[in-house]
KEMITOR-381625 format. One record per residue (C-alpha): residue number from 1; residue in three letters; x, y negated, z negated. Coordinates in pm, 1 decimal. Layout:
{vomi NUM, ALA, {X, Y, Z}} ...
***
This chain:
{vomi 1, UNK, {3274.9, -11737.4, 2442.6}} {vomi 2, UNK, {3198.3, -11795.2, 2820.8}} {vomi 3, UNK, {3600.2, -11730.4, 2879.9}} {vomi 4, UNK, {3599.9, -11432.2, 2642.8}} {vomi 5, UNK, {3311.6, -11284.0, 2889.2}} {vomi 6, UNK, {3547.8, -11385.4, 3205.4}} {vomi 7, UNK, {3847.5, -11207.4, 3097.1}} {vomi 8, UNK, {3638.6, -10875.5, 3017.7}} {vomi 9, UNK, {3500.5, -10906.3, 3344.0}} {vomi 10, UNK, {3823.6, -10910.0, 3523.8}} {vomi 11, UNK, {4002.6, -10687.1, 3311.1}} {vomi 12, UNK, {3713.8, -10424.4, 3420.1}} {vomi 13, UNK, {3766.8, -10505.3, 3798.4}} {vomi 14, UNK, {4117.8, -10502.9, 3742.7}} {vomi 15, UNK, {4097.3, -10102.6, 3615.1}} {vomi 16, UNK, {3834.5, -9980.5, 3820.8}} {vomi 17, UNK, {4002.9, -10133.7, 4136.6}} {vomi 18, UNK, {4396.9, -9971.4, 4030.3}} {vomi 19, UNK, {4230.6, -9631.9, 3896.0}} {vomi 20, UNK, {4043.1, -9612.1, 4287.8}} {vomi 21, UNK, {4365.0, -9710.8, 4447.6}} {vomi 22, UNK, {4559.4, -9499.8, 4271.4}} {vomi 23, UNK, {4298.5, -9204.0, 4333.2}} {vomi 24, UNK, {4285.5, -9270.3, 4713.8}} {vomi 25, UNK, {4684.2, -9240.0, 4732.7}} {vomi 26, UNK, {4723.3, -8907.7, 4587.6}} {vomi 27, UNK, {4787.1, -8630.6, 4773.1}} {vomi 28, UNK, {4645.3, -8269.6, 4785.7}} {vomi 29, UNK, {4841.5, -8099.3, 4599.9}} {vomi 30, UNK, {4913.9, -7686.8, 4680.4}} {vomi 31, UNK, {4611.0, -7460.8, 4568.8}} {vomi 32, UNK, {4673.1, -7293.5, 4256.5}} {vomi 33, UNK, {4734.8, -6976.8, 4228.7}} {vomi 34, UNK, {4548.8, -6721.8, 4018.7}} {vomi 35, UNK, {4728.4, -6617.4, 3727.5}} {vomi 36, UNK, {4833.3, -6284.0, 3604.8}} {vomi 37, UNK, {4506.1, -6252.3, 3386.2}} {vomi 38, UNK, {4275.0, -6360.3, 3654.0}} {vomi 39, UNK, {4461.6, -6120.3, 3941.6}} {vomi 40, UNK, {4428.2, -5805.4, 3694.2}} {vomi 41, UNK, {4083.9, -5521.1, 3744.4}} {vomi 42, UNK, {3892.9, -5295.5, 3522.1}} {vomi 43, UNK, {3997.8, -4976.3, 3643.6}} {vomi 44, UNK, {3655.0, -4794.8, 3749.8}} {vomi 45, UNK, {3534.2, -4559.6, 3557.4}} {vomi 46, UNK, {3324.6, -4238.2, 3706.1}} {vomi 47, UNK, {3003.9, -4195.9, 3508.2}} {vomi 48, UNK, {2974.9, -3810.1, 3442.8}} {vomi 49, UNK, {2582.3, -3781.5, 3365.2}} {vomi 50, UNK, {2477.9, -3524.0, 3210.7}} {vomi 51, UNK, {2267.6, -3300.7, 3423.3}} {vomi 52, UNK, {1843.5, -3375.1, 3316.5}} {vomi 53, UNK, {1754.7, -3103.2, 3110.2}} {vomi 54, UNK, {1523.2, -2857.5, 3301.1}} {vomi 55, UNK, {1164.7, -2939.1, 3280.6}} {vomi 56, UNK, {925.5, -2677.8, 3092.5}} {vomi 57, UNK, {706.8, -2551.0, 3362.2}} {vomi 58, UNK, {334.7, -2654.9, 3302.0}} {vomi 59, UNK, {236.4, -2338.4, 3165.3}} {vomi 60, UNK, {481.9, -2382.0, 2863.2}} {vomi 61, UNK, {296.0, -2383.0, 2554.0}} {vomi 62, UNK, {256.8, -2666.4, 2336.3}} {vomi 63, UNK, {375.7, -2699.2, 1991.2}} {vomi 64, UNK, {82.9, -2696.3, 1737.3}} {vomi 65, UNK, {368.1, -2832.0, 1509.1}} {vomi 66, UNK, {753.4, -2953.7, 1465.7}} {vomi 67, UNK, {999.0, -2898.4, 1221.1}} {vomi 68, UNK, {1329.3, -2977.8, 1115.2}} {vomi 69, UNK, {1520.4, -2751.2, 877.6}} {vomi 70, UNK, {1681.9, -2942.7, 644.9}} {vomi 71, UNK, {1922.3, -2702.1, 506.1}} {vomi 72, UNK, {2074.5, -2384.1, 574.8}} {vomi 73, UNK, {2127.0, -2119.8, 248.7}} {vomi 74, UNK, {2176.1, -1752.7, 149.5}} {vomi 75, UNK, {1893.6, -1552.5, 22.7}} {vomi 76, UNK, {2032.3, -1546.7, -321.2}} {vomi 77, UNK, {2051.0, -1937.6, -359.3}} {vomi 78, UNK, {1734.0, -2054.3, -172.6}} {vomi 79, UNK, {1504.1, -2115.3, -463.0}} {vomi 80, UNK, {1726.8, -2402.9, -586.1}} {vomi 81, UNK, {1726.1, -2563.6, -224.0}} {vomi 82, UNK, {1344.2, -2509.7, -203.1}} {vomi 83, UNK, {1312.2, -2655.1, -548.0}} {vomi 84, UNK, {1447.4, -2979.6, -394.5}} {vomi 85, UNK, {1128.5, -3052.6, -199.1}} {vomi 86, UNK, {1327.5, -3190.6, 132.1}} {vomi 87, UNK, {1118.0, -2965.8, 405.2}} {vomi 88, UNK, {1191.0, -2638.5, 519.3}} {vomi 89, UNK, {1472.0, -2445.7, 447.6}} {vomi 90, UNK, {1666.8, -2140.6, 663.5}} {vomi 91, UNK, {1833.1, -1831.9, 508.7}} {vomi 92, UNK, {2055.0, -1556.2, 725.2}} {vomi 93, UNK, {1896.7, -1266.0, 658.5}} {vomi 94, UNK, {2235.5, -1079.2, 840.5}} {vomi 95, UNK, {2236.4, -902.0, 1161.2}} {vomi 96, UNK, {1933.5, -732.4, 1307.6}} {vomi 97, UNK, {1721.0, -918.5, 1060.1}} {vomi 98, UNK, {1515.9, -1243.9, 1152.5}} {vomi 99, UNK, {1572.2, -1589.7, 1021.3}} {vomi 100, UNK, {1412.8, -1702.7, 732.0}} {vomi 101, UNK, {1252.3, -1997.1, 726.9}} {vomi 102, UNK, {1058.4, -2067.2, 381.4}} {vomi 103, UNK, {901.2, -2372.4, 215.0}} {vomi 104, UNK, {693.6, -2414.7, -126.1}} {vomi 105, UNK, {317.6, -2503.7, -130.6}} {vomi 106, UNK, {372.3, -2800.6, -300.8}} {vomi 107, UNK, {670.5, -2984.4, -99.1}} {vomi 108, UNK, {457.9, -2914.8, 242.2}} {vomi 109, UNK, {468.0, -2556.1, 347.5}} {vomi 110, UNK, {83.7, -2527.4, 307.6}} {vomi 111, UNK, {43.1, -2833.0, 510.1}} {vomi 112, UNK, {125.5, -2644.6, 828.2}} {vomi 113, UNK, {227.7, -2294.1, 787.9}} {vomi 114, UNK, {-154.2, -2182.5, 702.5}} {vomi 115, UNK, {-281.0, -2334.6, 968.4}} {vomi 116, UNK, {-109.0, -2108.8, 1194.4}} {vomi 117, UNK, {-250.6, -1790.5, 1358.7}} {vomi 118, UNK, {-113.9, -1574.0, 1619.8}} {vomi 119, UNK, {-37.4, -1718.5, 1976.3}} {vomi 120, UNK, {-16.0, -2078.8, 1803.1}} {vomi 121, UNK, {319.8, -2227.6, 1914.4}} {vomi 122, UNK, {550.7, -2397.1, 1642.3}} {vomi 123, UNK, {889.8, -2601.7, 1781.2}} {vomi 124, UNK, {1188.0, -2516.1, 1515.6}} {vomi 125, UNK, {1561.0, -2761.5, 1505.8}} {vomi 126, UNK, {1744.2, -2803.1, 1262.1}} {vomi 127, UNK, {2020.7, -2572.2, 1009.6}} {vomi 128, UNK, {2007.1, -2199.0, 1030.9}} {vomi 129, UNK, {1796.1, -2196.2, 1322.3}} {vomi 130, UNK, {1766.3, -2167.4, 1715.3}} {vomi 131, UNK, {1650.2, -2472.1, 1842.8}} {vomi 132, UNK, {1313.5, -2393.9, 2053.1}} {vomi 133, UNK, {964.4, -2330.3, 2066.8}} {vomi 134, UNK, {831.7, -2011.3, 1910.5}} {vomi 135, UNK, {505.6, -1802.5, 1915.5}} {vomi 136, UNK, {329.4, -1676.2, 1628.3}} {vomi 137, UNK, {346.8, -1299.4, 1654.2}} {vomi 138, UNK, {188.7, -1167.6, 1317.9}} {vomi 139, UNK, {88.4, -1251.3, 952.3}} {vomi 140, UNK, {130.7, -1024.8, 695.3}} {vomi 141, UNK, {-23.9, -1158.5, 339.3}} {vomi 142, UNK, {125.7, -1046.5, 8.8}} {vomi 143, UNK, {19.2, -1133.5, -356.6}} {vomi 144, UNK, {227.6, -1406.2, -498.1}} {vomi 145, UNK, {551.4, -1307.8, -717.2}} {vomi 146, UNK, {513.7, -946.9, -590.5}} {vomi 147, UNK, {887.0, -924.3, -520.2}} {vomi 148, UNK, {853.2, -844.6, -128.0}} {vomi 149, UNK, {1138.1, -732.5, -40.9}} {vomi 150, UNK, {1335.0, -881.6, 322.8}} {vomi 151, UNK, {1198.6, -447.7, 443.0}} {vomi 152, UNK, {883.6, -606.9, 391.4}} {vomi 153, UNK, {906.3, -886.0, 651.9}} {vomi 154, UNK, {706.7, -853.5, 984.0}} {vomi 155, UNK, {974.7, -822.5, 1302.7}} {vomi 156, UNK, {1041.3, -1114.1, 1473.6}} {vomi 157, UNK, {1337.5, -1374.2, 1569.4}} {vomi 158, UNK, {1250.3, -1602.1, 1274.8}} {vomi 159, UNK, {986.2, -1520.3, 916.6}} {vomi 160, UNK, {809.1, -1820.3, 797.8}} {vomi 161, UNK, {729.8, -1790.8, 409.7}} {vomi 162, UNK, {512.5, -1996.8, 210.2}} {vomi 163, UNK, {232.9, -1979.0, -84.8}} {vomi 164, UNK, {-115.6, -2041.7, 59.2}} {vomi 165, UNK, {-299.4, -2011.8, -287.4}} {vomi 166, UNK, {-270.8, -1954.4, -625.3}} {vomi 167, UNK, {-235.6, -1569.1, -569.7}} {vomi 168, UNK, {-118.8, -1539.1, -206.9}} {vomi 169, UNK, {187.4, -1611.1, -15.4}} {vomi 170, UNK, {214.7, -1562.8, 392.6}} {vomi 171, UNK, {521.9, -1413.9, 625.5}} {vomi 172, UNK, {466.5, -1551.5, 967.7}} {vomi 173, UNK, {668.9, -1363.8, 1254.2}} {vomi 174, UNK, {761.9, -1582.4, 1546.6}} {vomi 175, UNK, {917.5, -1509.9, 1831.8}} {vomi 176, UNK, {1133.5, -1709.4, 2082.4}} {vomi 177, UNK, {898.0, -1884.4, 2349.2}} {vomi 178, UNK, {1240.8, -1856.8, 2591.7}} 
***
């Protein structure tokens, strides 16, 4: 055993001592030069920022509500988008008229529409219409199912229509806050 020990020894001396000699007589080799990946740039690209949009001046009046239109129709076809209860929906009334902007009662036109009252500022995006904040200009109240007619509709840039009870319905005017 004790010569097993001695010859594992000196077999470890014997490596370490060749692998430092052999270490100590190399010499520096060139320096290596970068290949064609490493020598290769990202060509710079110039950011083009969009210019900030411009501020609303402090006096700008503030939205009492927001809404999206969700869909965009004719006059003839708009009961059957209303009917689907997805938020407000726009019809083009054709030129010189305003845009219509209607909901039912019962999807959530009576959750916001009659609370408005002239001066009241609602912000409109969306299908159909102008993105923007409008002002209420006028109400005009009608009995429900009375077949008012678009000659009917107070002037404005955009006529919000909804039910408010079980015998009324309202046209709100609004006008372009721009």
């Amino acid at each position: 055993m004790k010569r097993l020990i001695v010859l594992l020894v000196g077999t470890a001396v014997l490596l370490v001592t060749a692998f430092v000699l052999v270490s100590a007589g190399r010499q520096p080799t060139e320096a290596r030069t970068a290949s064609q990946f490493e020598q290769a740039t990202i060509p710079a690209v110039a950011e083009t920022a969009e210019p900030p949009p411009e501020p609303l001046p402090e006096s700008a009046p503030k939205a009492k509500f927001t809404r999206t239109i969700w869909t965009s129709t004719k006059l003839a076809e708009i009961d059957a988008a209303l009917d689907q209860c997805r938020g407000p929906v726009s019809a083009d009334l054709g030129a010189d008229k305003p845009v219509f902007v209607a909901e039912h009662d019962y999807c959530g036109g009576s959750a916001w529409m009659w609370k408005l009252g002239v001066d009241d500022t609602v912000e409109l995006n969306g299908k159909g219409v102008d993105e923007g904040l409008y002002v209420v200009s006028e109400l005009r109240y009608f009995p429900r199912k009375s077949g008012a007619q678009v000659s009917d509709l107070p002037p404005g840039d955009v006529v919000l229509q909804t039910c408010v009870s079980a015998t009324k319905m309202v046209f709100i005017a609004l006008e372009s806050a721009r």
